[in-house]
N, C-alpha and C positions, 0 to 999 in steps of 0.2 A: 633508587636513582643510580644509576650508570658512574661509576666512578671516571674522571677525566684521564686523561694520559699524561698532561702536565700542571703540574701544581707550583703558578709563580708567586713566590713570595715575595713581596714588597712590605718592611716596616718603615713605617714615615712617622714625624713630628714637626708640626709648622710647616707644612710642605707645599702651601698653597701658592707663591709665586713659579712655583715649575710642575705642580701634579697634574694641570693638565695634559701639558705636553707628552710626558709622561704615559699618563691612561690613554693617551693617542695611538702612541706608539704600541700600547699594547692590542689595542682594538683594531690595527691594521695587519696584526700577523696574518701569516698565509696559512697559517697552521691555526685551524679553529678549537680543537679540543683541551681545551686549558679551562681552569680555576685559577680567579686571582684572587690570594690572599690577601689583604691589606689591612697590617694590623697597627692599627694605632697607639702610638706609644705619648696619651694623655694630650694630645695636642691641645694647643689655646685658641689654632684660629679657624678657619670654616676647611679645611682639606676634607673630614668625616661626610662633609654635607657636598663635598665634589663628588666623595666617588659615590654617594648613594643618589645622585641627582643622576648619575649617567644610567639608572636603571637597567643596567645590564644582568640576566641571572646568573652571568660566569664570575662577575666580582661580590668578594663575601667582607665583609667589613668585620674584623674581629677588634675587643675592645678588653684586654688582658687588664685585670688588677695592677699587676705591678709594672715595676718603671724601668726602661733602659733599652739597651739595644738587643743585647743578649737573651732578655724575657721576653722582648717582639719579636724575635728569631721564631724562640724554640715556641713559643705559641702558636706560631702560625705553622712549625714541623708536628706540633701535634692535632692540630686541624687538617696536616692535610688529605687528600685522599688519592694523590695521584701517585705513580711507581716513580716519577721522574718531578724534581725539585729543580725551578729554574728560580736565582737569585735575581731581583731585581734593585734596585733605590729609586724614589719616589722621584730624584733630581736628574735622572740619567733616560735615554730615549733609546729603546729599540729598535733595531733594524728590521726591517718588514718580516725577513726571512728566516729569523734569528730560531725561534723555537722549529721549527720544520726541519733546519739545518744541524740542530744539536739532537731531537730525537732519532732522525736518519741515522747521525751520527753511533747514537747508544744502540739502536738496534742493531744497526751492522754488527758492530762487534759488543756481544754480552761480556765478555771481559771488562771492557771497559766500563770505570765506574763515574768518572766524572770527565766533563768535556767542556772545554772553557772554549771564547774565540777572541777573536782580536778587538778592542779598544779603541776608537778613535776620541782625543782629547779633545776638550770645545770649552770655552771658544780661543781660539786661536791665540789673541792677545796674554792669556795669561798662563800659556805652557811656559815652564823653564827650563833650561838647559840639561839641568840633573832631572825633569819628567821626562826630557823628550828618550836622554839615553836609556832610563828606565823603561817606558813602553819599546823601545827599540829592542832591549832585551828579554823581555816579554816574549816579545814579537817571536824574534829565534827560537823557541822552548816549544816543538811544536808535538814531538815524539813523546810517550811514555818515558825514552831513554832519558830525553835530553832533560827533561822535565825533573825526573829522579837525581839527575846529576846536577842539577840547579837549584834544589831544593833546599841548600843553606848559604845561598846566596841572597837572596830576597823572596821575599811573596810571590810565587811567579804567576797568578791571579788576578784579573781585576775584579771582585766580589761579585758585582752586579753580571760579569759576565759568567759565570759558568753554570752549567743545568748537571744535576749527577743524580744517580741513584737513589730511591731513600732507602735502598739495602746498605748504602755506603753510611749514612746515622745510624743504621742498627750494629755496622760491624764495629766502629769506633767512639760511635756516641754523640752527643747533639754538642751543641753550640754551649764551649765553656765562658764563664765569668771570670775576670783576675786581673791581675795588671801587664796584660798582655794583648795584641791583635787578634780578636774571637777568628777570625776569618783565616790566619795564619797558624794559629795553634792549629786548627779543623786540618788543614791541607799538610801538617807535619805530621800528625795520628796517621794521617791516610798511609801518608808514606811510608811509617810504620811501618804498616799495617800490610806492606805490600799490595796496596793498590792502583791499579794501571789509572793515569788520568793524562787527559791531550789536549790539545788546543787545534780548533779549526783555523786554516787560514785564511778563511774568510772574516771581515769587521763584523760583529753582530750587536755592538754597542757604539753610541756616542754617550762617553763617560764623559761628564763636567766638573772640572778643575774648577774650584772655588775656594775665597779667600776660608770661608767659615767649613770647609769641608770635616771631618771629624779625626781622618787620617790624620789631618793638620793641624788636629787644636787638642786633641786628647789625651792626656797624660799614657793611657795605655796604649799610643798609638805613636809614643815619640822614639828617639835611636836606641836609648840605652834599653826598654823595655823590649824591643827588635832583640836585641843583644842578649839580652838573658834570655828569653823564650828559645833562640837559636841554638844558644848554649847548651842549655834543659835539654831537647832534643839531640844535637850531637851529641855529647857526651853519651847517650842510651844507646846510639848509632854503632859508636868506635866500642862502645865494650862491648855491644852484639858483631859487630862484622868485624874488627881489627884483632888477629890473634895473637894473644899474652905477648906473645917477646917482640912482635913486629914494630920496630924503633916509629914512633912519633915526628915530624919535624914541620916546625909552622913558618910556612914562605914568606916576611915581612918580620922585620924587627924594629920596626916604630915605635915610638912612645903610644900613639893610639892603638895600633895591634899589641902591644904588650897588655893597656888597659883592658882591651876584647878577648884577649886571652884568658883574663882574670876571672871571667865568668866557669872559663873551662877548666883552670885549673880549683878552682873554689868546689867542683864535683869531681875533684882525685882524678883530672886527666893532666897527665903532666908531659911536657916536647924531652925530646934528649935532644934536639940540638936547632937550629935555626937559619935560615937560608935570608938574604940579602945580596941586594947586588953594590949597596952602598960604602965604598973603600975604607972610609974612618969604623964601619962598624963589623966588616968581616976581620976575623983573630979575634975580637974580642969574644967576653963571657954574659950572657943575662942570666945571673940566677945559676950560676953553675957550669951550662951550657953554652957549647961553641957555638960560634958564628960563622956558619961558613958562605962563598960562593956560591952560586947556581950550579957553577961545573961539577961542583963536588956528587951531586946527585950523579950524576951518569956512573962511576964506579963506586959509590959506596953499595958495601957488605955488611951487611943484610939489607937490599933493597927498604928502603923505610917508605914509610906513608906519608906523604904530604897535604897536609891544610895551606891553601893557598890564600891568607888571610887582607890581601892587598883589596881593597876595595873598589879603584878606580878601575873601569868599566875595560879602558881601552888598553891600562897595563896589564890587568885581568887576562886578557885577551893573548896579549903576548908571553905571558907566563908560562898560561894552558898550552899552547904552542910550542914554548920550549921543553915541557915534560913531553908532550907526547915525540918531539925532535928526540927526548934524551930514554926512548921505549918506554914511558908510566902510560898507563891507561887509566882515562876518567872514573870512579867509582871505583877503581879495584888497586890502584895505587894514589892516587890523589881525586881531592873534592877541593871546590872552590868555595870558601865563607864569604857573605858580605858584611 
């Protein structure tokens, strides 16, 4: 039998108030050479009996022993047959054009190993304020650059949207277990690993924001678990790219960035000194270490490297701005943490 060209995985559990929707959306692609994986992880209610009633020979219904997200991942990466992995969730609806648009995508350029697209949240009522900014900053991350420069900021992925390589699980490895986001750990390795990944700017998902979504309820899925996984990672990053003497300085002296810091200093990365623009807290010392102004950056010797550790979206924004005002370049003198 012909192996397909794209192999979508979907694991589902109880998924029957939205799997129809769902298997629609995949059944109107423009793009017809796909295998849908859909692997059942122990469900209760009749979802098994939806997707085997659509008698389609492109959907294969796999039915793994064990339990969780992470074993319906990599069950259905060892099932599959196609060179290109498109993620999907059982709760989330495809855009017509979606797979046609991302394999175009990979073939243009072999380089590239994974290729996300844009998000729309639904339904409408239940975005909030801190989603919307989030997808909005999604949105911006469209380059290989910007994306790599983004990449300890937050997840810059919406899971169900990206299609990548399955050379890109052989270079780095499948889908880990732990007390961490499987889906963000995967896209840190890549990084690693120096792999090129983009985003289309075309929408290829309506992603649905829900009260019971997993992001939202799951202990491996909350801030502090964010935080140490990010941690893990940077710290590998600076003692692979930062050389020995090049001074540290972490942009934020909050009591909350102090706690975020703790992750990085707990694997021997430690700041020499600390940037604030806060008056009670520039001259003081944390831990040893000055506190200084913003200005201080523009003539300190030896240019230091800055973690810009401030998390709001829109100061974020203006920080980045004043480094590159004060000559730092993204990646090569300062990264943005969220």
């Amino acid at each position: 039998m012909k192996s397909p060209a794209v192999s979508i995985l979907l694991p589902f559990r109880d998924a029957g108030p939205w799997l129809d929707e769902c298997l629609d959306s995949i059944r109107a692609q423009t793009f017809h050479d796909f295998e849908l994986l859909a692997v059942d992880d122990h469900s209760r209610d009749r979802s098994a009996w939806r997707i085997r009633r659509r008698r389609d020979r492109r959907f294969r219904l796999l039915q793994p022993r064990g339990r969780g997200l992470v074993t319906a991942l990599n069950a259905g990466l060892a099932a599959a047959r196609a060179p290109f992995i498109a993620r999907m969730d059982a709760d989330d609806r495809m855009h017509p054009e979606r797979l046609e648009q991302q394999v175009q995508a990979l073939l243009h350029d072999p380089a590239l190993m994974l290729v996300a697209g844009r998000a729309r949240l639904f339904p409408e009522d239940r975005i909030t304020d801190g989603m919307r900014a989030y997808m909005d900053w999604q949105d911006g991350l469209q380059t290989p650059r910007q994306i790599r420069d983004g990449m300890f900021v937050e997840a810059p992925f919406a899971h169900p949207s990206v299609c990548f390589r399955r050379a890109l699980i052989q270079r780095v490895g499948a889908y880990r277990s732990g007390p961490f986001p499987e889906d963000y750990d995967l896209w840190l390795r890549a990084h690693a690993a120096g792999l090129r990944m983009a985003r289309l700017p075309e929408t290829v998902l309506d992603w649905r924001d829900s009260a019971g979504r997993v992001s939202r309820t799951a202990a491996h899925c909350s801030r502090e678990a964010f935080d140490r996984l990010r941690a893990r990672h940077l710290a590998r990053w600076l003692r692979r790219h930062l050389p020995h003497r090049r001074p540290l300085v972490i942009w934020g002296a909050g009591r909350r960035t102090r706690q975020r810091v703790r992750h990085l200093q707990a694997r021997g990365i430690e700041p020499t000194a600390w940037i604030d623009i806060d008056p009670c807290k520039i001259g003081n010392c944390i831990a040893g270490r000055l506190v200084h102004g913003p200005e201080w950056l523009s003539s300190a010797n030896p240019r230091p490297f800055v973690l810009v550790y401030v998390a709001v979206h829109g100061a974020r924004t203006l920080i980045e701005q004043a480094l590159e005002g004060y000559g730092y370049e993204p990646g090569r003198d300062f990264l943005s943490v969220g």
